[in-house]
ROZAGU-737499 format. One record per residue (C-alpha): residue number from 1; residue in three letters; y, x, z. Coordinates in nm, 3 decimals. Last residue first. Example, Ala and Ser with C-alpha at 12.3 -4.5 7.8 and 13.67 -1.06 7.14 Angstrom:
2
   n res      c2      c1      c3
   2 ser  -0.106   1.367   0.714
   1 ala  -0.450   1.230   0.780
END
This chain:
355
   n res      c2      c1      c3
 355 unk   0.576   0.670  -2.536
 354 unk   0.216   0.688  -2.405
 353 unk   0.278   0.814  -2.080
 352 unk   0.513   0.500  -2.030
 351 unk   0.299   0.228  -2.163
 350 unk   0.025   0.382  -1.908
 349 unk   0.265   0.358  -1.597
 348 unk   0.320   0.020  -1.682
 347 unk  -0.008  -0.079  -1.674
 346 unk  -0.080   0.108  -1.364
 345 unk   0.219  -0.099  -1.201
 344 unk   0.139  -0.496  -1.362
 343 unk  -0.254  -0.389  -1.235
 342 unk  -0.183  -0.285  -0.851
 341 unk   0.086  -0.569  -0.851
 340 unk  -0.189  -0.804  -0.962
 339 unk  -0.459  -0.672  -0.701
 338 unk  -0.180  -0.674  -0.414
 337 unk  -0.151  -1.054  -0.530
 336 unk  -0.539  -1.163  -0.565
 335 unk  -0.626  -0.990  -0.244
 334 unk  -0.362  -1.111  -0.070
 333 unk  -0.575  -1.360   0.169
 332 unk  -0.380  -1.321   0.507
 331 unk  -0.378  -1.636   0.647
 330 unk   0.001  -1.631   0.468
 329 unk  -0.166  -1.625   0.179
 328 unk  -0.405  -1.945   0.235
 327 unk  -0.110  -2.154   0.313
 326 unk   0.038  -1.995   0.006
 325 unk  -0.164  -2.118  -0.222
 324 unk   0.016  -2.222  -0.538
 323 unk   0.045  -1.907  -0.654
 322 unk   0.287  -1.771  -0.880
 321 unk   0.314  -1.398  -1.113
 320 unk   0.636  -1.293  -1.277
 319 unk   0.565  -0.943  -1.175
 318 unk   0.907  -0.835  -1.009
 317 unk   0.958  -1.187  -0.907
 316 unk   0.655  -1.265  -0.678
 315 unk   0.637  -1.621  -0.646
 314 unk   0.485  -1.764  -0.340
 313 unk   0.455  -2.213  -0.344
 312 unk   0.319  -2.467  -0.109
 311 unk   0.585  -2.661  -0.234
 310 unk   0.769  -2.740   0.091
 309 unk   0.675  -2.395   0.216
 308 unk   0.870  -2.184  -0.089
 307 unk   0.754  -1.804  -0.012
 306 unk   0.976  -1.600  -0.241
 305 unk   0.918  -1.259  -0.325
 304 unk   1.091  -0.895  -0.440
 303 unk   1.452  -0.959  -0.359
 302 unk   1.596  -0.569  -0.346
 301 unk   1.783  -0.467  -0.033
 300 unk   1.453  -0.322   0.102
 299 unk   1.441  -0.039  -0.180
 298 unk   1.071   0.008  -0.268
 297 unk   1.178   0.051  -0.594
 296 unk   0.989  -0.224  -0.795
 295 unk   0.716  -0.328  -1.013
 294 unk   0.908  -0.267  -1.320
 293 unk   0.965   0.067  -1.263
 292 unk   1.184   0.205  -1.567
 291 unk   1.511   0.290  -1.292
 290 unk   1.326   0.485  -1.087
 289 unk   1.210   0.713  -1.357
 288 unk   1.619   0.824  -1.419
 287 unk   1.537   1.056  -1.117
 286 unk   1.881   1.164  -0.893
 285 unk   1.767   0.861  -0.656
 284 unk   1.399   0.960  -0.692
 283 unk   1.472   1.264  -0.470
 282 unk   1.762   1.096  -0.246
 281 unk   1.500   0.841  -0.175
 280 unk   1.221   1.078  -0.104
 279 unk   1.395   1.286   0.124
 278 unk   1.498   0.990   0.313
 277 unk   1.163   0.860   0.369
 276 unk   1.045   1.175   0.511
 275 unk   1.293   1.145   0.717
 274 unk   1.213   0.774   0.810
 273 unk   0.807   0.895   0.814
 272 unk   0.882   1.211   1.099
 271 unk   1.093   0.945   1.308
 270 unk   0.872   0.659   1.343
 269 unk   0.576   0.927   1.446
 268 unk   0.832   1.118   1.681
 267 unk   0.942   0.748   1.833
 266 unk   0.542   0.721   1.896
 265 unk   0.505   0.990   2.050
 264 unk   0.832   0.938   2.296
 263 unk   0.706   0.596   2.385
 262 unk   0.313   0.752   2.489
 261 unk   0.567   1.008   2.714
 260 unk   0.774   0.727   2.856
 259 unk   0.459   0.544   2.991
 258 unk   0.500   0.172   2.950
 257 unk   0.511   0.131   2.644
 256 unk   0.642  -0.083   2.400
 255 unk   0.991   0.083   2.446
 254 unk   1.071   0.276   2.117
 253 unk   1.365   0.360   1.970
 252 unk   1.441   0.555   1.663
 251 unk   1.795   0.671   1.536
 250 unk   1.827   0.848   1.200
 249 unk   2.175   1.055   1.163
 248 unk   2.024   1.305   0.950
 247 unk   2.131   1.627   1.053
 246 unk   2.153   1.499   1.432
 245 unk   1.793   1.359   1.457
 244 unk   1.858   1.062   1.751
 243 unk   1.545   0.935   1.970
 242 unk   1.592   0.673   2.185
 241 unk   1.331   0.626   2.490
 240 unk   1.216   0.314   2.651
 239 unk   1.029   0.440   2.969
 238 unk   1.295   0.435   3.223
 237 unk   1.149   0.272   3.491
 236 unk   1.197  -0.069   3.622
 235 unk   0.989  -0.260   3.326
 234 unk   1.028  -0.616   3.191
 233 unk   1.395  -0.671   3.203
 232 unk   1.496  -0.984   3.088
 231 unk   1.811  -0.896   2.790
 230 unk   1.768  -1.214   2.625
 229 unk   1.419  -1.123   2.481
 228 unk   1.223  -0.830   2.720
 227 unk   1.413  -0.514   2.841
 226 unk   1.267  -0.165   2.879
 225 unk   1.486   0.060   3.112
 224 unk   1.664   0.393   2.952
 223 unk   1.597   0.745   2.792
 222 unk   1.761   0.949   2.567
 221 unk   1.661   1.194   2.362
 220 unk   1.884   1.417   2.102
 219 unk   1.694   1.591   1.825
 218 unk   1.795   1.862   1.664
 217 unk   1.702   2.129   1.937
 216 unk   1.358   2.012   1.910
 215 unk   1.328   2.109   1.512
 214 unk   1.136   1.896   1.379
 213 unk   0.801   2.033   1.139
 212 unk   0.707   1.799   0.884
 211 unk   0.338   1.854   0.692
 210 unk   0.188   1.953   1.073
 209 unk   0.319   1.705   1.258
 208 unk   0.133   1.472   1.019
 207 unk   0.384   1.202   0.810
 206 unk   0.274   0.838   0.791
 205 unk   0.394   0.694   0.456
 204 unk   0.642   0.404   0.543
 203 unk   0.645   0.048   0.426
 202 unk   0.973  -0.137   0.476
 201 unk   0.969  -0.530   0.476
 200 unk   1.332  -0.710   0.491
 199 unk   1.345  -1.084   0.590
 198 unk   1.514  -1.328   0.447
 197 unk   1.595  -1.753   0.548
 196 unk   1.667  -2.016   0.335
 195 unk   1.691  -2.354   0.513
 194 unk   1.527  -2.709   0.413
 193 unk   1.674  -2.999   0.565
 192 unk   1.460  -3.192   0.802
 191 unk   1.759  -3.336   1.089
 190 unk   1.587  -3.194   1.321
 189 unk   1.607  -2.812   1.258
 188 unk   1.450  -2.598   1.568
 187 unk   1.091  -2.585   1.380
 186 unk   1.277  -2.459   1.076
 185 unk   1.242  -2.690   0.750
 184 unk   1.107  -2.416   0.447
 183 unk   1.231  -2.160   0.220
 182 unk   1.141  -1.796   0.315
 181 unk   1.273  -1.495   0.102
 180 unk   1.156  -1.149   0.102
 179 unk   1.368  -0.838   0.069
 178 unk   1.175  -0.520  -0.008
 177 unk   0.904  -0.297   0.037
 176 unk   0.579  -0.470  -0.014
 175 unk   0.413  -0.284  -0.305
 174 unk   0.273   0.018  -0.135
 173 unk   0.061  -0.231   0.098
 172 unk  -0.271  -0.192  -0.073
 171 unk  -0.206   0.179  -0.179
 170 unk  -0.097   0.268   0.182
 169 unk  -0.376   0.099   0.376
 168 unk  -0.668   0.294   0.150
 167 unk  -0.746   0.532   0.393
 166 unk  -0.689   0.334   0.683
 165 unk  -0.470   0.345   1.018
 164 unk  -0.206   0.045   0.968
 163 unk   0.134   0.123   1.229
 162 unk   0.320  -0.122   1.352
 161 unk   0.668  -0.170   1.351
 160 unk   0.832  -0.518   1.461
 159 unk   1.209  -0.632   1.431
 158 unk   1.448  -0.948   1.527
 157 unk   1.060  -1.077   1.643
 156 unk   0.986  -1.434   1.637
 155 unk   0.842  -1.616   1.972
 154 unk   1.089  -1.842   2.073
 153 unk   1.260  -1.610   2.283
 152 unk   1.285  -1.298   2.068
 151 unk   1.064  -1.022   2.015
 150 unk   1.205  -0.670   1.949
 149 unk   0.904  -0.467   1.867
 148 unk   0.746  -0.134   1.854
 147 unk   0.449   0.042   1.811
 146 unk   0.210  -0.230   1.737
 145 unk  -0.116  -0.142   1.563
 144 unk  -0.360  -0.173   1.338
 143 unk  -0.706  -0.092   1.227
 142 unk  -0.827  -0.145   0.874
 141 unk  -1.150  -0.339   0.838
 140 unk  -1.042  -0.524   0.513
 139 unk  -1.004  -0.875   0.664
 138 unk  -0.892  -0.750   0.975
 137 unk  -0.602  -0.549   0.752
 136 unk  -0.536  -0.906   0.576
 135 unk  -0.495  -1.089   0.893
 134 unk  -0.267  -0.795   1.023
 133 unk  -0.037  -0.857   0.695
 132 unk   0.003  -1.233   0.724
 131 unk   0.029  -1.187   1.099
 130 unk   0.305  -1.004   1.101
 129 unk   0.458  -1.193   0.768
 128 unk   0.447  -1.488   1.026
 127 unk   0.617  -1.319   1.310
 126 unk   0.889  -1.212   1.079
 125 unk   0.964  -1.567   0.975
 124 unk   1.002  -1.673   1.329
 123 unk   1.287  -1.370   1.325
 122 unk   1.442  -1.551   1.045
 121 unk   1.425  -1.897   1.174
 120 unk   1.620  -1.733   1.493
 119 unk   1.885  -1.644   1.258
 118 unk   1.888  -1.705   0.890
 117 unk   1.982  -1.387   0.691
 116 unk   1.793  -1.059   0.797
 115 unk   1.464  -1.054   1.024
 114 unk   1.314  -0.678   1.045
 113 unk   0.994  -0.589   0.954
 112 unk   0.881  -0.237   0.931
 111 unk   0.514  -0.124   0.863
 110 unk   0.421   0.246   0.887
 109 unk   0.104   0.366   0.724
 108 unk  -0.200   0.610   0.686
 107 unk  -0.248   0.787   0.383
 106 unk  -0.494   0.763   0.114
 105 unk  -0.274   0.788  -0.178
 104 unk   0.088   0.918  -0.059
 103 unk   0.092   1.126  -0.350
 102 unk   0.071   0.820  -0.584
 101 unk  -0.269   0.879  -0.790
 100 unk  -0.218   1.014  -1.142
  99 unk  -0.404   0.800  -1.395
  98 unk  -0.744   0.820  -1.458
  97 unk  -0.796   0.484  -1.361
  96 unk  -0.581   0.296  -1.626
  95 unk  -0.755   0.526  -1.894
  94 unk  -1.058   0.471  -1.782
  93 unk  -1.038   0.075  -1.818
  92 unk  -0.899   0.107  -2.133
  91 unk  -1.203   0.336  -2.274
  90 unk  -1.458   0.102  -2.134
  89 unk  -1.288  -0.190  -2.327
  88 unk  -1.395   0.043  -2.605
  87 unk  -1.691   0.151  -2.549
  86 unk  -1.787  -0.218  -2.478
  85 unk  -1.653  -0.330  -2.798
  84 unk  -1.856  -0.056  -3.003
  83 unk  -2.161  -0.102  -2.794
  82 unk  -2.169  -0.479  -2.893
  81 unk  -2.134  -0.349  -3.229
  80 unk  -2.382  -0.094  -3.234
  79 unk  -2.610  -0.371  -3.097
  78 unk  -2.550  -0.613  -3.372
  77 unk  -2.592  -0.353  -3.604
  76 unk  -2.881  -0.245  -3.433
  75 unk  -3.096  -0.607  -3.469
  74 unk  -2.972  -0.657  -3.817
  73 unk  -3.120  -0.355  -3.887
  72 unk  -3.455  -0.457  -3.730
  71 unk  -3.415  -0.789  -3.899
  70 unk  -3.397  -0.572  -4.288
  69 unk  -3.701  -0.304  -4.165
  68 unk  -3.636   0.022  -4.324
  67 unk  -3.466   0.206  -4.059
  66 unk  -3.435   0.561  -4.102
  65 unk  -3.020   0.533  -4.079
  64 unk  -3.048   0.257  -3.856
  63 unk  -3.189   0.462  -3.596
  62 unk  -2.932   0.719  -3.533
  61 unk  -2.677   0.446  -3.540
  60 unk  -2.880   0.321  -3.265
  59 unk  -2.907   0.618  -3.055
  58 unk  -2.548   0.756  -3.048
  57 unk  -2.448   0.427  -2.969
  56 unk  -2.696   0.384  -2.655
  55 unk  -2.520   0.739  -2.593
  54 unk  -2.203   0.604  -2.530
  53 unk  -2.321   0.322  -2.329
  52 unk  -2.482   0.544  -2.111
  51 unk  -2.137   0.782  -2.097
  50 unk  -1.960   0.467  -2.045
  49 unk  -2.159   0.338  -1.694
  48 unk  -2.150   0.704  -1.598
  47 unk  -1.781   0.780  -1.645
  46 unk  -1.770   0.416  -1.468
  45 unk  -1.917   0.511  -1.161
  44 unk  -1.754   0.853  -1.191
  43 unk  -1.412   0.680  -1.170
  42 unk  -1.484   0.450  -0.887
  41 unk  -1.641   0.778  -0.660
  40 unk  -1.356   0.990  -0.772
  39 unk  -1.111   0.858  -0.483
  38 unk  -1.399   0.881  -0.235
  37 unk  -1.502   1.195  -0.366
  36 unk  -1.165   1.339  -0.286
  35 unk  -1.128   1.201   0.064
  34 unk  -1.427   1.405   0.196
  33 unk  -1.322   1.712  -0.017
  32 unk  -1.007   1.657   0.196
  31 unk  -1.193   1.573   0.486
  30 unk  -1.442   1.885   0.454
  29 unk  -1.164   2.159   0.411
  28 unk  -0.984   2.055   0.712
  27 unk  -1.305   2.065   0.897
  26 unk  -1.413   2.407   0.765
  25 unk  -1.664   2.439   0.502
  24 unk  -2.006   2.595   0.508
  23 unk  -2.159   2.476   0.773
  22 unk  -2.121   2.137   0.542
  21 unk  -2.376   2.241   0.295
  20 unk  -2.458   1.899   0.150
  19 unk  -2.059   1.831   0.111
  18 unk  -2.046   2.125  -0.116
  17 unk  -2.304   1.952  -0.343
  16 unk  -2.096   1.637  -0.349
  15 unk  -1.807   1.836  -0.478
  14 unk  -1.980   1.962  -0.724
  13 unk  -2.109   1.690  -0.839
  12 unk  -1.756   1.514  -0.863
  11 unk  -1.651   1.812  -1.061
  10 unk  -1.954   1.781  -1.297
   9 unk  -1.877   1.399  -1.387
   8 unk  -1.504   1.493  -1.390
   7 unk  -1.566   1.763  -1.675
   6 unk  -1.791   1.501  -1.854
   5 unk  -1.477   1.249  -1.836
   4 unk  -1.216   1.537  -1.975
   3 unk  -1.511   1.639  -2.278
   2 unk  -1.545   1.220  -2.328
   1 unk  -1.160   1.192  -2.394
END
């Protein structure tokens, strides 16, 4: 293990020097080295902190075999065995990090939410995952936002996409796909019963032109008037547009705009990550891996979480793990949670390349 760490030690140096010469590299070239170091720059924190330790070791048991003194030797045995334990929690910790990254690392994201079972309550549940996520993104400097929506009268949304531009937005929201439940009294029921409402959350990888190349003449475009909740209409031009890809069937509409041309961008940008979706899907479909993950699939029919309101209560089934502040979550402090499904997943994936 300590020849692979000291070979990422010099490649993150070396990557560091060629981002002192930047003449040198072309801009392409410079943001992926860019985005490199920042993934290394955890992992050669702690090569360093274990390579001291390491040789702290070396040194003591060095010592105690010239060591005459009987409390000096005491002294570096206790030390060789505080080194010992560190080493090897040290070890652990490596190990998790130098796992694979998910390919879609560092990417910008997609966010669908869509109300399912429970009506208007539903779509009010949607609004409140909205801002659950976009309080978090403020919270960690990401930028956001809306590309389309469907809001309905009493303020929910039947659907909302937005978009989450960060390099670390897709590994902090990677775990969200899925079903998630709401219990709680609606605001329209008087008689205080508790309803059950779902929601389905889709995160998608944002997809460059350049990595997915459409073919115009597969794409049918049409265009039509922007309405507003109940069928108002809020715009007398035809700006909405609907985008079809014929060899895949995917539809994408988009109407938050009011220029046609900003609505037909962002369609393209909804479209590129739903095929690229696809592909992956039917890829890990015929993959028996799918089936091990414990954290999840990243299918939206599966339940993944329950937010219980008259308890004050999230449970996250896939991990087992339960907090008892969900006011606080759904103010957008998921630290704690994304960190735990982060964890559960790595250690998973660490159990497997072992067996």
């Amino acid at each position: 293990m300590k020849d692979r760490l000291l070979k990422l030690q010099q490649k993150y140096l070396k990557i560091d020097e060629e981002l002192l010469s930047p003449q040198n590299l072309s801009p392409q070239k410079m943001k992926e080295l860019s985005k490199e170091r920042s993934r290394l720059t955890p992992i050669y924190q702690k090569i360093e902190e274990y390579l001291k330790v390491d040789r702290d070791l070396q040194d003591a048991n060095a010592l105690i075999e010239t060591e005459r003194d009987s409390e000096m030797i005491e002294m570096l045995k206790s030390e060789i065995e505080e080194s010992e334990e560190r080493l090897s929690s040290l070890s652990e910790e490596l190990e998790l990090m130098l796992l694979p990254p998910d390919p879609n690392s560092g990417r910008n994201i997609l966010i669908e939410i869509r109300a399912g079972t429970g009506g208007e309550e539903a779509a009010l549940f949607v609004s409140d995952v909205f801002r659950m996520y976009t309080k978090y993104a403020e919270k960690k400097k990401m930028r956001y936002d809306v590309v389309d929506s469907s809001p309905t009268g009493l303020g929910g949304f039947k659907e909302i996409i937005f978009s989450i531009e960060n390099e670390n937005a897709y590994d902090a929201f990677r775990f969200e796909p899925g079903a998630h439940r709401v219990q709680r009294i609606p605001t329209t029921e008087s008689g205080g019963r508790i309803h059950t409402s779902a929601i389905t959350v889709a995160v998608l990888p944002e997809v460059e032109e350049s990595e997915l190349h459409i073919n115009e003449n597969e794409l049918r475009i049409d265009v039509f008037r922007s309405s507003g909740p109940g069928g108002q209409s809020v715009n007398t031009t035809d700006s909405a547009v609907r985008i079809t890809h014929i060899p895949t069937g995917i539809v994408v509409s988009c109407q938050d705009e009011k220029s046609q041309l900003k609505n037909k961008d962002k369609a393209l940008r909804i479209l590129r990550a739903r095929i690229q979706e696809k592909k992956e899907m039917e890829s890990k479909a015929s993959s028996d891996a799918l089936k091990k993950q414990m954290v999840g699939s990243g299918d939206r029919s599966e339940r993944i979480r329950t937010y219980n309101f008259p308890q004050g209560r999230l449970t996250d089934h896939r991990i087992n793990y339960t907090s008892h502040n969900l006011s606080a979550i759904m103010d957008g402090d998921l630290e704690d949670l994304f960190n735990e499904l982060s964890l559960q997943d790595r250690m998973r994936r660490l159990q497997e390349n072992k067996n």
